[in-house]
NURO-165691 format. One line per 3 residues: number of its first residue (from 1); for each residue x, y, z of C-alpha. Coordinates in steps of 0.25 Angstrom, whole numbers, always signed. Layout:
NURO-165691
NUM) X:Y:Z ~ ...;
end
This chain:
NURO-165691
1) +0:+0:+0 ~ +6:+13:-4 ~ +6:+21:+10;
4) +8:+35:+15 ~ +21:+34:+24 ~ +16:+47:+34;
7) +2:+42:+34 ~ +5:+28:+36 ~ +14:+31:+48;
10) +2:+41:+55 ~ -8:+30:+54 ~ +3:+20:+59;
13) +4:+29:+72 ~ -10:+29:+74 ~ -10:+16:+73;
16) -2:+12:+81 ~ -9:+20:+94 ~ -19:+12:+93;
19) -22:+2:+105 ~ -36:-6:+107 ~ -41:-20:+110;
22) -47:-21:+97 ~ -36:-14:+87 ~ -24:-21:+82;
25) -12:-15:+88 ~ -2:-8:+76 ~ +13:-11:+81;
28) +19:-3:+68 ~ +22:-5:+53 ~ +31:-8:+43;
31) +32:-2:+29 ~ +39:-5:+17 ~ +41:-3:+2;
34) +41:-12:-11 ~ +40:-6:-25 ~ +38:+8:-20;
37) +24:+6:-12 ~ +25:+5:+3 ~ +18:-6:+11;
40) +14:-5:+26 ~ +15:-17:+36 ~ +7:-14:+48;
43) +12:-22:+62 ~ +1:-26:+73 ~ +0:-34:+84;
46) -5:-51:+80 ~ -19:-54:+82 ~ -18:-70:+84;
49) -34:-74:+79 ~ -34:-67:+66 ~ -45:-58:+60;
52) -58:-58:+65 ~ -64:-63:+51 ~ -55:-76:+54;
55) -57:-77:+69 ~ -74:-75:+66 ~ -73:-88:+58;
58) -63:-96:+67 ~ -67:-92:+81 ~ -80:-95:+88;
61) -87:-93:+98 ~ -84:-79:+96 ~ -91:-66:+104;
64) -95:-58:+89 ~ -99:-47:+99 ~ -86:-44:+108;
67) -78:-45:+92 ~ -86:-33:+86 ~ -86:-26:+99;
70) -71:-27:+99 ~ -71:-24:+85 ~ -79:-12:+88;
73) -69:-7:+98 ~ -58:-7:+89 ~ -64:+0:+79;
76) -69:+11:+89 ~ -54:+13:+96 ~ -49:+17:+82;
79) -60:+25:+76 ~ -56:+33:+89 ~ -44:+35:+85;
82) -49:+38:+71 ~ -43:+26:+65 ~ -52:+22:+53;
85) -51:+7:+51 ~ -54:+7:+38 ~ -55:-9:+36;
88) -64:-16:+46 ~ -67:-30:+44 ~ -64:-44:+53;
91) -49:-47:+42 ~ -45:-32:+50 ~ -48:-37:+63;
94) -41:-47:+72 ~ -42:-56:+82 ~ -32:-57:+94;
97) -38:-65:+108 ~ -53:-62:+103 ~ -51:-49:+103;
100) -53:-42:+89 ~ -44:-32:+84 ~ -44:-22:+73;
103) -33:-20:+63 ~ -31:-16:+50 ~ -36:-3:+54;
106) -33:+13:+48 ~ -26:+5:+34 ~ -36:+14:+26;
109) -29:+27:+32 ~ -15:+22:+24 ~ -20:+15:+13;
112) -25:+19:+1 ~ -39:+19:-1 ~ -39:+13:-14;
115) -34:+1:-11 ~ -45:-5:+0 ~ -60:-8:+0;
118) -69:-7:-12 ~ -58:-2:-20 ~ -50:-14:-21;
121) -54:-30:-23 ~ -42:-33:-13 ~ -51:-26:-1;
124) -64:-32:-5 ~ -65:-40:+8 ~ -65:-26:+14;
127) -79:-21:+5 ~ -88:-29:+15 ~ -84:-20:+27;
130) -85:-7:+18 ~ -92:+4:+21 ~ -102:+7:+10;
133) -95:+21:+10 ~ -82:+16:+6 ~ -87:+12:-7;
136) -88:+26:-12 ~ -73:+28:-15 ~ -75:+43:-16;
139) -80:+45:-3 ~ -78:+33:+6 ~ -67:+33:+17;
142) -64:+24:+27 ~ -69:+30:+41 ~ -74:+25:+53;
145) -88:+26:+46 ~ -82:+16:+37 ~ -76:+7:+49;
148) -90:+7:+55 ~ -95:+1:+43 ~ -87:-9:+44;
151) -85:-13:+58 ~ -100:-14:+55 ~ -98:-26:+45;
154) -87:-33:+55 ~ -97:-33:+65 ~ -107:-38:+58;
157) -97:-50:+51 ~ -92:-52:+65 ~ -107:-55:+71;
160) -113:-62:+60 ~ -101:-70:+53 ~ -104:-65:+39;
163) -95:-55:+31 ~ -103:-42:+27 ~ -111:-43:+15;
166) -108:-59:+15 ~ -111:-64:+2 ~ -111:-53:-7;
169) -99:-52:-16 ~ -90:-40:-15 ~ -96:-36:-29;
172) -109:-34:-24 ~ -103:-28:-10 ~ -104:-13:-17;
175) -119:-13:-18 ~ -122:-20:-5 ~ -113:-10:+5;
178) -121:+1:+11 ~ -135:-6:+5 ~ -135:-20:+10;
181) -132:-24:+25 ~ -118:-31:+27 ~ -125:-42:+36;
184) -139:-49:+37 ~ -143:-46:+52 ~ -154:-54:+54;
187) -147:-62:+62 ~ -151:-63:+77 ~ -136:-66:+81;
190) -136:-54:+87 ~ -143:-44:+96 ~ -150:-33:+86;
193) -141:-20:+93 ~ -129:-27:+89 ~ -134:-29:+75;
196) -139:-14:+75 ~ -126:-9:+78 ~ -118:-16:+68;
199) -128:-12:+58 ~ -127:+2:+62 ~ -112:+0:+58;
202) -118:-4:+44 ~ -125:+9:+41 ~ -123:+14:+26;
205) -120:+28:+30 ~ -108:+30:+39 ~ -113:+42:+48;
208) -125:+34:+50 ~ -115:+21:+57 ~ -110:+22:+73;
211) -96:+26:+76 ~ -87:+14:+81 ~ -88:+20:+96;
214) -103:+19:+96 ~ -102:+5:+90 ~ -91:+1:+100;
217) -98:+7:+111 ~ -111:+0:+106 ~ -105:-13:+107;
220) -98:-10:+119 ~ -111:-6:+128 ~ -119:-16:+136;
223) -123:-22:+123 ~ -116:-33:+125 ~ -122:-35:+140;
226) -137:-32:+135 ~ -134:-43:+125 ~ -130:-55:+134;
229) -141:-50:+144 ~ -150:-53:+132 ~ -144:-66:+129;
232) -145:-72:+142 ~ -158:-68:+144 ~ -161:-74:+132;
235) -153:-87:+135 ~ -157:-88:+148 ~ -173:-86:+143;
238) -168:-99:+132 ~ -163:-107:+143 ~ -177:-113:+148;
241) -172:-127:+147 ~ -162:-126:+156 ~ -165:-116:+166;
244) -167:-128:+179 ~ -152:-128:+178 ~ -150:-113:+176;
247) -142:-111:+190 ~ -139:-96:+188 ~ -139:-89:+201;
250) -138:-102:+208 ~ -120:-105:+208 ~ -113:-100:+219;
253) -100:-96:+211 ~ -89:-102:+221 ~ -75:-101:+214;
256) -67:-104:+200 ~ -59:-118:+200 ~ -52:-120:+190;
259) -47:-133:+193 ~ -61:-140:+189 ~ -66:-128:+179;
262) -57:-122:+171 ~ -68:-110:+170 ~ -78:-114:+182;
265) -80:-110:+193 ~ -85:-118:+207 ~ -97:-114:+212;
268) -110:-118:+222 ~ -123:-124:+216 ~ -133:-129:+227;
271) -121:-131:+238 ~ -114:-140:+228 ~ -100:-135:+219;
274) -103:-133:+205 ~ -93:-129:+195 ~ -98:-116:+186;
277) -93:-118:+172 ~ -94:-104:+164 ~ -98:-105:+148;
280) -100:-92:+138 ~ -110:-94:+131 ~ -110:-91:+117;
283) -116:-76:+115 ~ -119:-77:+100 ~ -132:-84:+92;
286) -144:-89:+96 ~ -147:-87:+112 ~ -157:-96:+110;
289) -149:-106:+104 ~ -139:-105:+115 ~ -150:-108:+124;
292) -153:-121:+117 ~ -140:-126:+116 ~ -138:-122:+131;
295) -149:-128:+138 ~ -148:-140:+128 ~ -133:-144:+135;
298) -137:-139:+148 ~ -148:-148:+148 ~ -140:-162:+145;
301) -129:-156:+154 ~ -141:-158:+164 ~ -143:-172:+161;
304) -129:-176:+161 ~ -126:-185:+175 ~ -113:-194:+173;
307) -101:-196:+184 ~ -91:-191:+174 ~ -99:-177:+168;
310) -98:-166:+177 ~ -115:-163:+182 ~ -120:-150:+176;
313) -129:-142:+185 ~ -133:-131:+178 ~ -131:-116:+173;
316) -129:-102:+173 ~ -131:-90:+164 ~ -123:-78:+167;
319) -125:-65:+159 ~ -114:-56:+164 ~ -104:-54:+153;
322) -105:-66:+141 ~ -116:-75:+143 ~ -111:-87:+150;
325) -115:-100:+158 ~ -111:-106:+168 ~ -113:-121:+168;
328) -115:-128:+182 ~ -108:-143:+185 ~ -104:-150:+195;
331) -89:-147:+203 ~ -79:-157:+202 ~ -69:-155:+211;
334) -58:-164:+204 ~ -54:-152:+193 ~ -53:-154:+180;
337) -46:-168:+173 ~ -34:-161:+168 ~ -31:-157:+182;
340) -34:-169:+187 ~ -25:-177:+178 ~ -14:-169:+183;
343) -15:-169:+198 ~ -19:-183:+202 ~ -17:-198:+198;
346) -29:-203:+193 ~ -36:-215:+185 ~ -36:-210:+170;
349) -42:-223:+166 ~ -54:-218:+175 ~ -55:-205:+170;
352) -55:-208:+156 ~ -68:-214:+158 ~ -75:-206:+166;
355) -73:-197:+154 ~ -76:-207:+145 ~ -89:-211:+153;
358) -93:-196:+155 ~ -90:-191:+140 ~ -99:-205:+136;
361) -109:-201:+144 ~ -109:-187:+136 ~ -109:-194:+124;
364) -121:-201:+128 ~ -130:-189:+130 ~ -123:-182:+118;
367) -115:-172:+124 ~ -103:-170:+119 ~ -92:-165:+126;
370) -84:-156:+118 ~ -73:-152:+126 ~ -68:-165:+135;
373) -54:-163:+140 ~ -48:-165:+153 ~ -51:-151:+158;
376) -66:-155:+157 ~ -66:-165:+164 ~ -67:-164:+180;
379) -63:-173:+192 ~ -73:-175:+203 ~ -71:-186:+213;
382) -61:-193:+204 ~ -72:-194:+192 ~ -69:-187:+179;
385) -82:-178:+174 ~ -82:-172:+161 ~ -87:-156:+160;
388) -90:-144:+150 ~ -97:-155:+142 ~ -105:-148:+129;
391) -101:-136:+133 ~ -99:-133:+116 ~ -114:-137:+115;
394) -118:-123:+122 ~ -110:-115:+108 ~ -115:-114:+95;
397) -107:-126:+87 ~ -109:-118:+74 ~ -100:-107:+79;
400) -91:-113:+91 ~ -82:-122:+83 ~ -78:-134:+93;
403) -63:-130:+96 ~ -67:-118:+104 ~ -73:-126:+115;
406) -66:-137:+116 ~ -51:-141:+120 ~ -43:-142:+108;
409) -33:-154:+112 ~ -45:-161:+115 ~ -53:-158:+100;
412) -56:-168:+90 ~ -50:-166:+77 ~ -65:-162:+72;
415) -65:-151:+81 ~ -56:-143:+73 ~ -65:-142:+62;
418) -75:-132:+65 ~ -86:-137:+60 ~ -86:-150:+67;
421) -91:-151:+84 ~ -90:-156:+95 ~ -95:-173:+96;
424) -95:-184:+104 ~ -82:-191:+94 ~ -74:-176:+98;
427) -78:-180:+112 ~ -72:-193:+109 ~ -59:-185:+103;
430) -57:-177:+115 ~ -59:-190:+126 ~ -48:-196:+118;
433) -40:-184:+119 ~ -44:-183:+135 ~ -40:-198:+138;
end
């Protein structure tokens, strides 16, 4: 790219002031020259999960709401300090410990305007997040008009999985920007201010679309309180079939152990020591189907009696912060097996079946485990009982591919493909594994 020395070097010290959660952090630059053209080398810090349009298709479950919010921040912190990003899409944004990041950002300031968007077929990927404005090469200008418009369109991709405009060629792009909406938002994934305040994003003319701050802000309010308040209302309305076991208000929280549960904490339950095992639940889709899935396990977790499963009780819902339950079971006193297996001599002939009588027993009632390994199974009196069985069954199996809840040296060699789910033969895998 032919560059400006003076005007690159006054953009690189803005640059490099900047300092946010949600901004890739500019270390410097390099420049160099081949037949007579200079080229720019921009050094940033390394962002270990890629880009966002990457990570959306690879990572799940993922919170949609907490990415454009970051998002949202990012671009907020720059339009402050009147840096224009100029090219807002997921390939510009990173991802480094869930958190996303914005990079890419004020290029438009250094290069020539000829040679990006509409103008040219190389920057066609870039057309879906266009303002309709920037078409009109006489007077279209990259602004944070422009950036609104197009954290509008990430948004929405980000939410609904779908690129803006998806499946329309980029020949028939020109005459549906600024006409046409970019998304279908029908859906009923989300709740209808969120929706709105994406859209408002999307307006065709730029003084009629919010500044970054008010969207930030907007996102940053207790919409996100109001929306689990509404949720578990809704969930706890749903969860009809279930409510005998619904023990909320009734635990006597006593103290986290984490030699038994490695996230559970021992508490009281009618004078008798119970472990409280804490699970978020997933807070996109259908509340309803959640429901269903949820008191469906709840109510065979109920039936289970065997010496070698652990005895659920019941459950909790708490609202405060993500929506999460906490799944009431007996204490076992012994810890966990990998514990166990380091501090004592014990019959491993025995425990083997126990587990094997325990995961049969499972089997025979069609649950499937889905994540045996030796820190779920507990010791009590001597007597291996198997936990966190079916715990999977809660998430969506569409969108929670079978890796992310389950202990990878313990995964069957199906498991690495996505498509395919936890079974009663990956049980098998993972038994074989365990003995």
């Amino acid at each position: 790219m032919d560059l400006s020395r003076s005007l690159h070097e006054r953009e690189m010290t803005a640059w490099l002031s900047l300092d946010h959660e949600n901004v890739v952090k500019p270390h410097g630059w390099t420049l160099a020259t081949e037949e007579s053209k200079e080229s720019i080398g921009f050094i940033s810090a390394w962002c270990e999960e890629g880009d966002l349009h990457s990570y959306l298709r690879t990572h799940r479950p993922i919170n949609r709401y907490e990415l454009i919010r970051g998002i949202s921040r990012g671009l907020t912190y720059l339009h402050e300090r009147d840096v224009v990003h100029g090219d807002l899409k997921p390939c510009n944004i990173v991802m480094h410990n869930g958190i996303p990041k914005l990079w890419g950002y004020g290029l438009a300031s250094i290069i020539d305007d000829r040679n990006t968007y509409a103008q040219e077929s190389a920057a066609f990927t870039t057309l879906r997040y266009c303002a309709p404005e920037l078409l009109n090469s006489d007077s279209g200008s990259r602004d944070k008009k422009t950036d609104v418009w197009a954290f509008g369109c990430t948004a929405g991709e980000v939410l609904y999985d779908k690129h803006p405009f998806q499946g329309i060629p980029i020949s028939r792009l020109y005459a549906k920007l600024g006409v046409e909406s970019p998304f279908d938002w029908d859906s009923q994934r989300y709740p209808d201010e969120l929706k709105e305040l994406v859209q408002g994003c999307l307006t065709r003319l730029p003084e009629n679309r919010p500044s970054m701050e008010s969207v930030r802000n907007a996102l940053d309010s207790d919409f996100t309180a109001r929306r689990r308040a509404q949720r578990r209302t809704r969930l706890l309305a749903d969860l009809v079939e279930v409510q005998h076991c619904n023990l909320t208000g009734k635990i006597i929280i006593d103290e986290w152990d984490g030699r038994s549960y490695g996230n559970g904490f021992k508490g009281v339950y009618e004078n008798d020591t119970v472990c409280v095992k804490t699970l978020k639940l997933p807070e996109d889709g259908s509340v309803t189907e959640l429901a269903r899935r949820f008191s469906r396990e709840i109510s065979v977790w109920l039936s289970l009696a065997h010496e070698n499963v652990v005895k659920f009780h019941g459950w909790t819902l708490t609202g405060e912060g993500p929506i999460c339950a906490s799944l009431i079971s007996a204490w076992s006193e012994g810890g966990n097996l990998k514990l166990h297996l380091k501090s004592q001599s014990i019959n491993r002939y025995e425990l083997i079946r126990g587990i094997s009588r325990g995961l049969a027993y499972l089997h025979e009632r069609d649950v499937v485990h889905g994540d045996l390994n030796p820190s779920n199974v507990v010791m009590h009196n001597g007597i291996p009982k198997l936990r966190d069985f079916g715990l999977f069954s809660i998430f969506d199996s569409s969108t929670t591919p079978a890796l992310e809840t389950s202990s990878l040296p313990y995964c069957a060699p199906e498991l690495y493909n996505e498509k395919d789910l936890w079974d009663k033969q990956t049980d098998v895998w993972a038994f074989g594994c365990f003995v």
